[in-house]
C-alpha positions as CSV (number, residue, x, y, z in Angstrom):
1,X,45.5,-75.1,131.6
2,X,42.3,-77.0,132.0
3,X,40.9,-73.7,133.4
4,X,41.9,-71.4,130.9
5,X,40.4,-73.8,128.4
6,X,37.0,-73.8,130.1
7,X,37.3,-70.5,130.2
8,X,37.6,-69.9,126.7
9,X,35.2,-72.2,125.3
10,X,32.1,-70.6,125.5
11,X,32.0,-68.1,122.5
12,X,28.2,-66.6,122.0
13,X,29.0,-65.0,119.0
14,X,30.7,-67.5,116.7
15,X,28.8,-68.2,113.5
16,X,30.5,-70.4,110.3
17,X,31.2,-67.1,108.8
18,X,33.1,-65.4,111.9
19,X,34.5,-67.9,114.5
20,X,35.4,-66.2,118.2
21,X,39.2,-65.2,118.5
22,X,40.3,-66.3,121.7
23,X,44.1,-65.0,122.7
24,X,45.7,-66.4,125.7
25,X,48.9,-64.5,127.0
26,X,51.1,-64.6,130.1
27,X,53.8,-62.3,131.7
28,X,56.0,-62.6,134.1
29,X,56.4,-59.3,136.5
30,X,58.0,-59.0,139.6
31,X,55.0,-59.6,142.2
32,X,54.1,-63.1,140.4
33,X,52.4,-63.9,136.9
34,X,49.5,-62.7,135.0
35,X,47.7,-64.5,132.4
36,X,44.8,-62.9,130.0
37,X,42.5,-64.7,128.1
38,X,41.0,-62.7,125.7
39,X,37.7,-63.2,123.3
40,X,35.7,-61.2,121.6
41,X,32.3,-62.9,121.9
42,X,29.4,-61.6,123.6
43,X,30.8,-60.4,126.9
44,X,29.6,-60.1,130.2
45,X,28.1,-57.0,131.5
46,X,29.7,-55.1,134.1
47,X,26.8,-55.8,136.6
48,X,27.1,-59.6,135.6
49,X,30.7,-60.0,136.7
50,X,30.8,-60.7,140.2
51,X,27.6,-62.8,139.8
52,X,29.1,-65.0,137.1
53,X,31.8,-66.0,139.7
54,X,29.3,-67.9,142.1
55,X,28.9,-71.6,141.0
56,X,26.3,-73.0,139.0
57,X,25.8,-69.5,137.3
58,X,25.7,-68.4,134.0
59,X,24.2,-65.8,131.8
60,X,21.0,-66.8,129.5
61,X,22.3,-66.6,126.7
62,X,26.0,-68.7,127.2
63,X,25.9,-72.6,127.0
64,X,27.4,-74.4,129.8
65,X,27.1,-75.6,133.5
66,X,28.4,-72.8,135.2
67,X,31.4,-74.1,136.5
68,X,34.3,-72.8,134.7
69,X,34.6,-69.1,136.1
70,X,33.7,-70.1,139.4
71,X,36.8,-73.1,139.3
72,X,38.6,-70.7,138.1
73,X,38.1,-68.2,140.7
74,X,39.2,-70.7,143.3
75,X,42.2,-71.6,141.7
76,X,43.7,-68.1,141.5
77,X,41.9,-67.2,145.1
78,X,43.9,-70.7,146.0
79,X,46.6,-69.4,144.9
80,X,46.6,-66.2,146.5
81,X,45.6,-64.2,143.4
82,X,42.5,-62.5,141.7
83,X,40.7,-63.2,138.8
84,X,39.2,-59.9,137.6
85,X,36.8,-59.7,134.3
86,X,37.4,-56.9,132.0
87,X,35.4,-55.6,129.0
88,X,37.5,-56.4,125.7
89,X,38.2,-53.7,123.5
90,X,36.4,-55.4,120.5
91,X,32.9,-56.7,122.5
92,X,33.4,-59.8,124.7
93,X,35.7,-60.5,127.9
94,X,39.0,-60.5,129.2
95,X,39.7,-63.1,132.4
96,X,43.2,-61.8,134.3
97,X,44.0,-64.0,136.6
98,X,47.1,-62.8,138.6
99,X,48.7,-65.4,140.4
100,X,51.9,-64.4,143.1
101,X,54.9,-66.4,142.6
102,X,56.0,-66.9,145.9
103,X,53.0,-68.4,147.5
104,X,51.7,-72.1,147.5
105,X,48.1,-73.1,147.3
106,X,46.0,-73.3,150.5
């Protein structure tokens, strides 16, 4: 959970006035479990995505070490799943990690 709350912690958009929305969901299905975490800060451009995975990056204009992504990259990858980034519908980004159920990490 550490993960997914690194992952949602940096929110380029919140002001007083209009704080980010962060929703985290998870479903079962039959291959394992997938887990969204959704905001609706700033986002991360499509050509950013793959970048923002490699450690010790992050965009200008997000605080932070560059760590979180890239940890939790590894921990679904460890896992034998993905972490893909999506576009949210309302501006800002949507981290799926899919994570099999019948593996253990490596």
């Amino acid at each position: 959970m550490s993960a997914i709350g690194e992952r949602a912690r940096p929110c380029c958009s919140e002001t007083p006035d209009q704080p980010c929305q962060i929703v985290i969901t998870a479903r079962a299905h039959r291959h394992g479990w997938e887990i969204a975490v959704i905001d609706d800060g700033c986002g991360i451009p499509p050509h950013d995505r793959q970048h923002v995975m490699d450690m010790f990056t992050r965009l200008h204009h997000v605080e932070g070490s560059g760590i979180g992504l890239a940890t939790c990259e590894r921990i679904a990858t460890a896992h034998g799943g993905t972490l893909p980034l999506e576009e949210t519908a309302r501006g800002g980004t949507t981290a799926v990690p899919n994570v099999p159920s019948d593996t253990t990490p490596s």
